[in-house]
C-alpha positions in Angstrom: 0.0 0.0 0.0 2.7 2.5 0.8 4.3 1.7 -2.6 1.3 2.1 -4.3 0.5 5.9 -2.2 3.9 6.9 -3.6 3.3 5.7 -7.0 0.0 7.7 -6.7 1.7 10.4 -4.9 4.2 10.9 -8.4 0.9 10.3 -10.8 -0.5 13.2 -9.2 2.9 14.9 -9.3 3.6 14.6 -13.4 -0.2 15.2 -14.3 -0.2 18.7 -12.3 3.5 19.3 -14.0 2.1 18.3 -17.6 -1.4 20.6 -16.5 1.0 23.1 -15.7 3.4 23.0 -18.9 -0.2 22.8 -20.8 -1.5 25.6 -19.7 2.1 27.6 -20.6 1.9 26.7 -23.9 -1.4 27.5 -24.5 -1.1 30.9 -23.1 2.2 31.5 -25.1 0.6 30.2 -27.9 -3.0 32.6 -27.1 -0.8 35.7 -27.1 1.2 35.0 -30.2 -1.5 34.6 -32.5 -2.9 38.1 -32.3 -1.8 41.7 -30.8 -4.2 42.8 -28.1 -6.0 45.9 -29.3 -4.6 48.6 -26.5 -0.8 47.7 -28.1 -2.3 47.2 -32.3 -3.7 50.8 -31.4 0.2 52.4 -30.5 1.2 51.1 -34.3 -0.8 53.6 -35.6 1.0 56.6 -33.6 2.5 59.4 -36.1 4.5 61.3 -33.5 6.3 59.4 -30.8 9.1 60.0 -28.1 11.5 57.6 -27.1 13.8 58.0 -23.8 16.8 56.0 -23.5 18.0 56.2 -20.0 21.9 56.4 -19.0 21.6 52.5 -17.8 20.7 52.0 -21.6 22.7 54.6 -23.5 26.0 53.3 -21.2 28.0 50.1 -19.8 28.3 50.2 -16.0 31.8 52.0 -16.8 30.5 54.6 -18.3 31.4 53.9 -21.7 28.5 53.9 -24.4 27.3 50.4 -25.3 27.4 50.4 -28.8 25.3 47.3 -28.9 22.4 49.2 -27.3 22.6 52.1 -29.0 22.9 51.0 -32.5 19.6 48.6 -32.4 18.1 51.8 -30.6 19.2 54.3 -34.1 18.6 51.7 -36.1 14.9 51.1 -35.3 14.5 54.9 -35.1 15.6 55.0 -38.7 13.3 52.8 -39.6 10.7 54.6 -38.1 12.0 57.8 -39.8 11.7 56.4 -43.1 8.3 55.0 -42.4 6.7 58.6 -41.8 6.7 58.2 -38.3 8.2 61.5 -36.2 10.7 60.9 -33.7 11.8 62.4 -30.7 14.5 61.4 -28.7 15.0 62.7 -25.5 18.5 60.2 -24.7 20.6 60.6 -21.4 24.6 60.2 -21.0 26.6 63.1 -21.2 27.5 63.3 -18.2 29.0 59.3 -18.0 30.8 60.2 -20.9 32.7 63.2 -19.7 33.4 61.7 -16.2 36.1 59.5 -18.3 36.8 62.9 -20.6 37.4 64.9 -17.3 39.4 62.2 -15.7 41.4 61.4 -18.4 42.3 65.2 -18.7 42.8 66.0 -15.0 45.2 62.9 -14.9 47.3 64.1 -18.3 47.6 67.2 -15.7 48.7 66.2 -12.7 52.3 66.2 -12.1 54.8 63.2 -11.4 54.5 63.8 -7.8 50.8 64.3 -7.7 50.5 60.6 -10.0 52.9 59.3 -7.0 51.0 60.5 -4.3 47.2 60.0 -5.3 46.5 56.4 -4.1 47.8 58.2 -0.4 46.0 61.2 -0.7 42.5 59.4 -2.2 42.1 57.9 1.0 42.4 61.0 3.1 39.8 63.1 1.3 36.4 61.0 1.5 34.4 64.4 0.7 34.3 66.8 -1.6 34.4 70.1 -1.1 33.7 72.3 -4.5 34.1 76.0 -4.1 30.7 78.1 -4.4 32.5 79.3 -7.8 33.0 76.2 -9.1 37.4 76.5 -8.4 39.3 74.2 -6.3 41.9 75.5 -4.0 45.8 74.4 -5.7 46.8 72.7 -3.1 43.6 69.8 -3.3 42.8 70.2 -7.0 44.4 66.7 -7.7 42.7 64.7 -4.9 39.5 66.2 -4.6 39.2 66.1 -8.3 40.1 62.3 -8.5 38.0 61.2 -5.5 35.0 63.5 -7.5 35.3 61.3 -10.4 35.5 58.2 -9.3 32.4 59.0 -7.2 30.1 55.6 -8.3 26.8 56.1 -5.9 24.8 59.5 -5.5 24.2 60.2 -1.9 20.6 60.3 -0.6 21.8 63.4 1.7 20.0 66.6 0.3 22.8 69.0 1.0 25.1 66.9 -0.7 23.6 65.7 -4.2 25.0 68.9 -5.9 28.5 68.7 -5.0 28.4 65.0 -6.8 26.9 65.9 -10.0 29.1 68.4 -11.9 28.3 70.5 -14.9 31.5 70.3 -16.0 30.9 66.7 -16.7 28.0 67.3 -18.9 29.9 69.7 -21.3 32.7 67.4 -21.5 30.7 64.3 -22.4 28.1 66.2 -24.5 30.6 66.8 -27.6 31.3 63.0 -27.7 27.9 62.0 -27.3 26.4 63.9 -30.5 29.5 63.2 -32.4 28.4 59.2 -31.9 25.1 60.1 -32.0 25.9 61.7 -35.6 27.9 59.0 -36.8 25.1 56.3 -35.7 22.2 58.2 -37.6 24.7 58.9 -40.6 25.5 55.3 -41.4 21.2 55.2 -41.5 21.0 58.0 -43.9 18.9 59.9 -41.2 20.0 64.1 -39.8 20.1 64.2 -36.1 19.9 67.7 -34.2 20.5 68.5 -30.8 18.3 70.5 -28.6 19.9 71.7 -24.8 16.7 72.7 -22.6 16.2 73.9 -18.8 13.3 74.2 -17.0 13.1 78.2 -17.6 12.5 77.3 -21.2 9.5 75.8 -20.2 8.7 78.1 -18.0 8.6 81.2 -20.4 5.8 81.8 -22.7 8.3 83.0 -25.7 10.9 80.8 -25.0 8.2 77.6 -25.2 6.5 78.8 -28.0 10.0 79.0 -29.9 10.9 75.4 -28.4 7.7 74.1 -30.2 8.3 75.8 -33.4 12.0 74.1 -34.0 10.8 70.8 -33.2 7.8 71.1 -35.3 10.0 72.1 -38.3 12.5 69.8 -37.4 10.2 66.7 -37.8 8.6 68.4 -40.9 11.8 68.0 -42.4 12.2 64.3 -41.1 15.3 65.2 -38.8 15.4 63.5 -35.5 15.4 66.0 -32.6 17.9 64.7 -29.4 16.7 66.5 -26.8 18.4 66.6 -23.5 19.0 68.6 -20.6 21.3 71.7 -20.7 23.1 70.5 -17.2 25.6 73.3 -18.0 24.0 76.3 -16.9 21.1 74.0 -15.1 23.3 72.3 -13.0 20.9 69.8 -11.4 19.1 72.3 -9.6 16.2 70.4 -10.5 16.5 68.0 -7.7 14.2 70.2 -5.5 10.9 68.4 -6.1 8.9 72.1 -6.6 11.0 72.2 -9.9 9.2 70.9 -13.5 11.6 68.2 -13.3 14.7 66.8 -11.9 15.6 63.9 -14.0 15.2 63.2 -18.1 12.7 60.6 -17.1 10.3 63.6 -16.0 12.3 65.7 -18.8 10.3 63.2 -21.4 7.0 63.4 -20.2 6.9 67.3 -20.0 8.6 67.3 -23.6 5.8 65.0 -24.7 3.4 67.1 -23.6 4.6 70.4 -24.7 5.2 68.5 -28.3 2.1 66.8 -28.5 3.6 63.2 -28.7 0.9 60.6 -29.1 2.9 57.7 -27.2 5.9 57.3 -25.2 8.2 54.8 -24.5 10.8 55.2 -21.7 13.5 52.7 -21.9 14.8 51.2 -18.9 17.1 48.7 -17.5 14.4 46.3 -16.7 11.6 44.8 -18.6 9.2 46.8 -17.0 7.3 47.7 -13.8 7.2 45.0 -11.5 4.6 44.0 -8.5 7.8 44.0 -6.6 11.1 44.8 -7.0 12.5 42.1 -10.2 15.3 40.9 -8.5 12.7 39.2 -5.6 11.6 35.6 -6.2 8.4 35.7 -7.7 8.2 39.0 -9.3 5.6 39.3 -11.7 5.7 42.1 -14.8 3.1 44.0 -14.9 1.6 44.2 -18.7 -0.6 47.2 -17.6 -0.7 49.5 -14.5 -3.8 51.3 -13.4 -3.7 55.1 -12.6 -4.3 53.9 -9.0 -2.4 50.9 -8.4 0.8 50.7 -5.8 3.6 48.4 -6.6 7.0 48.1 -4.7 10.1 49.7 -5.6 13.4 48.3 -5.6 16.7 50.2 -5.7 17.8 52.6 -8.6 20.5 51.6 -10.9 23.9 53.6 -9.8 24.3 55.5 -12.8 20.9 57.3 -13.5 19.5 60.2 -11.1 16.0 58.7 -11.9 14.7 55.1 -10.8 11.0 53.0 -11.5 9.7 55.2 -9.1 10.1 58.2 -11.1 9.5 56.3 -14.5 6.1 55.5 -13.3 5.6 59.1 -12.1 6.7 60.0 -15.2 4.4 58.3 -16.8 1.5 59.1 -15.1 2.5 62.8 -15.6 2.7 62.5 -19.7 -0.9 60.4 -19.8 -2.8 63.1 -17.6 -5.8 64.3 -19.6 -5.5 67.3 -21.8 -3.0 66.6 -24.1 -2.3 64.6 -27.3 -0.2 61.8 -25.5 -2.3 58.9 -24.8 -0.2 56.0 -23.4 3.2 55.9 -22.2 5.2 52.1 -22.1 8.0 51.5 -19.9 10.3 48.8 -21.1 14.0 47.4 -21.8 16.2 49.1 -23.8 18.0 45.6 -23.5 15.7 44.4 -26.0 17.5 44.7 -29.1 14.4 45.0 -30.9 11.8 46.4 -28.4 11.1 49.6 -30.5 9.9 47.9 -33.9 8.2 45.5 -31.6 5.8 48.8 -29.9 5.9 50.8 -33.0 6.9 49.0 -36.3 3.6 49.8 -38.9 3.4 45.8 -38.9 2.7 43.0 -36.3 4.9 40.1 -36.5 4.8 36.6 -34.8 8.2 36.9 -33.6 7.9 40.1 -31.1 6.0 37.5 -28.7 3.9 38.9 -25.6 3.8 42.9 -25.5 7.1 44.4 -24.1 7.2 46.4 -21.2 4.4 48.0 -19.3 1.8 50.3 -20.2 0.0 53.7 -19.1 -2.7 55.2 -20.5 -4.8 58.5 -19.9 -7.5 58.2 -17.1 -10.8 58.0 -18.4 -10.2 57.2 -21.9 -11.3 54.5 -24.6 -7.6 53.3 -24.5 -8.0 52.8 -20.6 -11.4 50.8 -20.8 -9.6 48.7 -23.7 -6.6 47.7 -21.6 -8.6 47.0 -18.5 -11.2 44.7 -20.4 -8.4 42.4 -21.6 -6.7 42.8 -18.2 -10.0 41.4 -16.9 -10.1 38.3 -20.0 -6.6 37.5 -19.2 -7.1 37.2 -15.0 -10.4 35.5 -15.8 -8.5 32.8 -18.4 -6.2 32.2 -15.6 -9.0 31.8 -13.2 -10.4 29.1 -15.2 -7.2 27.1 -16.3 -6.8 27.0 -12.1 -10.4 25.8 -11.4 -10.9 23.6 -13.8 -7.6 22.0 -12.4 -8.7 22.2 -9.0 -12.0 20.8 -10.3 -10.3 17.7 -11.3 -8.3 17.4 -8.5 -11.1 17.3 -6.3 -13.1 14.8 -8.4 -10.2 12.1 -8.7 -10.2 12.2 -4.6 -13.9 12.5 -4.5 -13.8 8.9 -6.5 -11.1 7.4 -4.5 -12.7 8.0 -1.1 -15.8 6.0 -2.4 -13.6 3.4 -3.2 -12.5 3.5 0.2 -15.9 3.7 1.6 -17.0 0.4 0.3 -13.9 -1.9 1.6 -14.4 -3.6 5.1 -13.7 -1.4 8.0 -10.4 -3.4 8.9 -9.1 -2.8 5.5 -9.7 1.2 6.0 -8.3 1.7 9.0 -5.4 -0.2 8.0 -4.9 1.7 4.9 -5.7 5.2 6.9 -2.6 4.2 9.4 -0.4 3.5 5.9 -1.8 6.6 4.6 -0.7 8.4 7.7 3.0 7.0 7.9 3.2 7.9 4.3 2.6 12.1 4.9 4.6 11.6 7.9 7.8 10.1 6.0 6.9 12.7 2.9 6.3 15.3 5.0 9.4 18.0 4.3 8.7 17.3 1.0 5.0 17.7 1.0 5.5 21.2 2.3 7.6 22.6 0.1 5.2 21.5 -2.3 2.6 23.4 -0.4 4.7 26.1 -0.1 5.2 26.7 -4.2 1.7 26.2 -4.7 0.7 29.4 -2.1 3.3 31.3 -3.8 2.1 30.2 -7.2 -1.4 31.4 -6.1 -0.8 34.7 -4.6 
């Protein structure tokens, strides 16, 4: 009897394992064979703006990722030449000149000062910039290096300033459009750059002229790269009474004030998570409610922004009374993630819909993307109870079978039945365990 409970016990096992791989395939199959409507709709988008964050646009050492960016002006090429208008609002500069200005302040430093700096690194833990941006001469070499080297922002208010210089942002701008030129040149596609601050929002003239250069621009099919002008700005817009402090926030308002129909904002991470992706069971999100909370994990080091203010971003550009309808945060790891949201033509091969999408409150798009949110939880629903319905049916059918056996043949078996979850115990509730977490 206890061989034949284990036997039964590993029956049980591989049908809920095949259910399981069933119902996998069938839902990978489902949402292969046709686009749902909320994402066919973003194909049909005319003017778009795309984000690339500084985890996309560079490696963790601050060097550009070729790979990355390439597939990213390549795919905005494509939409160039299809008639669709792009703006790109792209982070970066100021990774890039970090290595420009440390490269420089190191073919500057004297023989003694190259002797000395590992000794004098450790001494100087702080920085400590001048009001007019000088250094005294006597520190220029150590504060300078332990500036650079700088890898983590600090959460201290007084301090964020000191670590962000401007003078990184004018040295890595110049590189940054050069490759940004040479990327869109090989693609037969003009680029221009566009430096902004918040004042230019701000004032009436100065907005009205903003619009009027990127609505020519696109008229002639050149690719506006906009980005902040951290030069004169200097990341003053950390205080969170300013329009905004990050190029995550920078896209949304530029969306707005350019009337871009969709968004995408691309991100280190496939998209938002119910909790933070790198916790076990993290689920994606395919679409997040105006009102709907989720958990956020820790910022990437290089960025000033983080999900939490991607998904305030987002909720800022899909705010009724403007042209921008739905914002989509996702990977800019995906090699083909932009054709994939915007090409003119489904294909097969994109697979489910990337990243995770916003849409204005109150709007066709929104009651769209709920009612399939609804048809997907409900299809899962089903495939659960109609296992659970089984289930219960095949122990339904044994108990009668025990039922109708002599009473010293049940108990007996009830006792083996008994020492059997005993011996399997550990392993019955880890079982237990995967199948709450499953559920929840």
């Amino acid at each position: 009897l206890r061989a034949s409970l284990v036997h039964n016990f590993r029956i049980i096992a591989n049908i809920r394992a095949l259910s399981s791989k069933t119902r996998t395939e069938h839902s990978m199959s489902s949402s292969t064979e046709s686009e749902p409507p909320s994402r066919a709709v973003l194909r049909q988008a005319r003017r778009v703006l795309i984000k690339a964050g500084t985890s996309v646009v560079a490696n963790s050492d601050g060097r550009p990722s070729l790979t990355r960016l390439g597939a990213i002006i390549e795919q905005i090429a494509e939409l160039n030449r299809s008639g669709v208008e792009v703006i790109f609002v792209s982070s970066g500069a100021v990774g890039m000149g970090k290595r420009v200005l440390r490269k420089q302040g190191r073919l500057n430093m004297s023989f003694m000062d190259l002797q000395n700096e590992a000794q004098t690194s450790e001494r100087f833990q702080d920085v400590s910039l001048v009001s007019n941006g000088s250094m005294s001469s006597s520190k220029r070499s150590e504060s300078f290096t332990n500036f650079l080297n700088i890898q983590e922002n600090p959460q201290i208010e007084e301090k964020k300033e000191k670590v962000y210089d401007s003078a990184c942002a004018a040295g890595g701008q110049f590189g940054m459009m050069n490759l940004y030129s040479s990327l869109f040149e090989t693609e037969e596609v003009t680029a221009s750059q566009i430096l902004v601050t918040q004042q230019d929002f701000e004032d009436e003239k100065s907005s009205e002229n903003l619009r009027y250069t990127v609505d020519r621009l696109l008229s002639l099919g050149i690719v506006p790269i906009i980005n902040e002008n951290d030069v004169v700005f200097a990341n003053s817009g950390n205080a969170q009474n300013d329009l905004f402090s990050d190029n995550d926030s920078l896209a949304a308002l530029c969306a707005r004030c350019f009337e871009a129909e969709v968004v995408l904002l691309l991100t280190d991470v496939e998209g938002v998570f119910d909790k933070p992706p790198q916790q076990k069971g993290a689920k994606k999100l395919p679409f997040l409610k105006n009102q709907s909370n989720v958990e956020i994990g820790t910022k990437s080091d290089q960025g000033r922004g983080g999900m939490s203010a991607k998904i305030d971003a987002a909720r800022r550009a899909v705010k009724p009374g403007c042209m921008t309808q739905a914002c989509i945060v996702a990977s800019g790891a995906d090699l083909d993630c932009i054709r994939s949201v915007f090409s003119p033509q489904y294909d097969l091969s994109y697979g489910k819909p990337k990243g995770t999408l916003f849409v204005t409150p109150g709007s066709e798009l929104e009651k769209q993307a709920l009612l399939e949110l609804e048809a997907e939880t409900a299809a899962n629903g089903d495939c659960i109870s109609q296992e659970a319905r089984n289930s219960a049916t095949a122990a339904r059918d044994e108990a009668r079978k025990l039922q109708a056996l002599p009473q010293e043949e049940r108990t007996k078996i009830l006792y083996t039945v008994a020492g059997a979850l005993l011996e399997h115990e550990d392993e019955l509730l880890k079982a237990n365990a995967l199948d709450l977490e499953a559920a929840q």
